[in-house]
C-alpha positions, 0 to 999 in steps of 0.5 A: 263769225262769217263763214269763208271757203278757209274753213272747208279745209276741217271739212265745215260747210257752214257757219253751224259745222264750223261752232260744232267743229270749234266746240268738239275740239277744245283741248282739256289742258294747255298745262306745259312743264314749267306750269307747275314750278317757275323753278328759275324765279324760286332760286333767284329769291333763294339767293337773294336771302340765302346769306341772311337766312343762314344767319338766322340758322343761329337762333335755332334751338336757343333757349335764350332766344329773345336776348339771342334774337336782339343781339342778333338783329343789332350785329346784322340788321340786315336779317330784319328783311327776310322775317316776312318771309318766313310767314310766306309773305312778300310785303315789308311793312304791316298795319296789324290789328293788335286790339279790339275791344268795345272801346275800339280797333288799335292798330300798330305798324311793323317795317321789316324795309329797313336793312340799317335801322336796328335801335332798340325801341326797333328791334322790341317791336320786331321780337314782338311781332316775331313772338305774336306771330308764332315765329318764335317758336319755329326756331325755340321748337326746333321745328326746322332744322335750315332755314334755306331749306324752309323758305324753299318750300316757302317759296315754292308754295308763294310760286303757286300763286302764279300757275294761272298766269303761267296758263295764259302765258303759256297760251300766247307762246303757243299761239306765237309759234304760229304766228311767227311760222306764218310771219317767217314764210311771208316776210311779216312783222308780228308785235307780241303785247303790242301797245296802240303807241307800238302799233303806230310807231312800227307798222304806222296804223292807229288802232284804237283802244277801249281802255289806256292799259290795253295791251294786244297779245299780237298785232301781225301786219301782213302788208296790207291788214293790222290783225290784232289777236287775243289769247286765252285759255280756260281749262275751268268754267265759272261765270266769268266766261259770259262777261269775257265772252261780252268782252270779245263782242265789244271789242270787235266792234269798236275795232270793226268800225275802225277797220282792224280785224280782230282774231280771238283764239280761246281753249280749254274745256270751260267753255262747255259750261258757257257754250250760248254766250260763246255762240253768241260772240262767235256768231257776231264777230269775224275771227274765233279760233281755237288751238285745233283750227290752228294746228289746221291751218286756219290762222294762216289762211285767214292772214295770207289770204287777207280775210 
């Protein structure tokens, strides 16, 4: 990173001070209070499947249940599309291994897609899935008393999945307070998950791409400079932060030789278990921040002063 007199202002003289600076000062968690339940998401799925889960409440504690299960499905075939769910699973079709023997694997395909299909052959292989399965005995067992109920604790466990998508999510909507701060002060425009094709159609700069699915996370045009700025955060270490370390290099050069500067602001205390690679992509390229050096002031100073 070259080292600019903006730096001064966290008291770093050099580009030494400035990686210690860097270093001693990642956050050890960007988690917000939306990270650990996207609350809104679970209860717009809940709704979506409420009606047909409350008809399903039927088969619970039915001795009879897979004659019950049949004429259920046959008057409101409709119900057939939230049985995935009940296992935690979004997909609607299943290839599934039902044999394997030393005479080979034999497959059978399920469809829970379609909400009008309810002939019989269908519906014996909807029973047999919901019997193999172990669903059955969810509702003979007694196991559950409402499924709305149940699926929301379903649903809640399948929104897990996305607590680290959430983390960086929340990376770039604290790092877009800032930008926007600087943006409103000095009449620029920013472009969050600026495509090449945005870039040129609003700010008119050919910025190039390393691959067709890059998205910059924010490209701020100041009047004179296309900044284009990626966001991360690693609250955990693992040999994945080498590679994106690598990744930052190799990106900055193919936009240096271009002439757009690239911004990269990373946190988070996983980066302490890969400090060498991060040194060496810090040394290289002009721009790498972290949340301290903006709240410092160092976002701003290099965008307004045209670094």
């Amino acid at each position: 990173m070259k080292y600019y007199d903006v730096y001064k202002t966290i008291n770093c003289n050099s580009h030494s001070e400035a990686f210690k600076y860097l270093i001693e000062n990642f956050k050890d968690s960007n988690t917000y209070w939306d990270y650990f339940v996207n609350w809104t998401k679970v209860y717009k799925n809940i709704k979506e499947s409420e009606v047909n889960l409350n008809i399903l409440n039927y088969l619970i504690g039915k001795d009879n249940f897979e004659e019950e299960f049949k004429f259920l499905v046959k008057k409101y075939p409709s119900t057939q599309c939230v049985i995935p769910v009940l296992l935690a699973y979004r997909e609607n079709n299943f290839k599934i291994l039902t044999q394997y023997t030393g005479d080979g694997l034999k497959y059978d395909e399920f469809d829970f897609s379609n909400q009008n299909k309810c002939d019989d052959s269908h519906i014996e292989k909807l029973l047999l899935f919901v019997k193999e399965t172990g669903l059955s005995k969810l509702f003979i067992e007694k196991k559950i008393k409402n499924l709305v109920d149940y699926v929301t604790g379903v649903e809640v466990g399948l929104d897990s999945n996305g607590r680290k998508n959430r983390g960086g999510t929340t990376m770039e909507d604290i790092v877009e307070i800032f930008i926007k701060k600087i943006c409103l002060d000095n009449g620029y425009q920013y472009i969050k998950q600026a495509t090449s094709k945005e870039i040129k159609s609003k700010f008119g700069a050919d910025v190039p791409v390393d691959k067709t699915s890059r998205r910059y996370d924010f490209a701020v045009n100041n009047g004179k400079k296309v900044y284009l700025i990626e966001t991360n955060f690693y609250g955990g270490g693992g040999s994945k932060l080498k590679s994106t370390a690598g990744e930052y290099k190799s990106l900055y050069n193919m936009l240096n030789e271009k002439g757009f500067p690239l911004i990269w602001i990373t946190d988070g205390a996983g980066w302490k278990s890969t400090l060498k690679a991060l040194e060496e992509t810090f040394t290289h390229i002009d721009y790498l921040l972290n949340l301290a050096m903006l709240e410092q002031g160092i976002l701003r100073n290099i965008i307004e002063k045209n670094l």
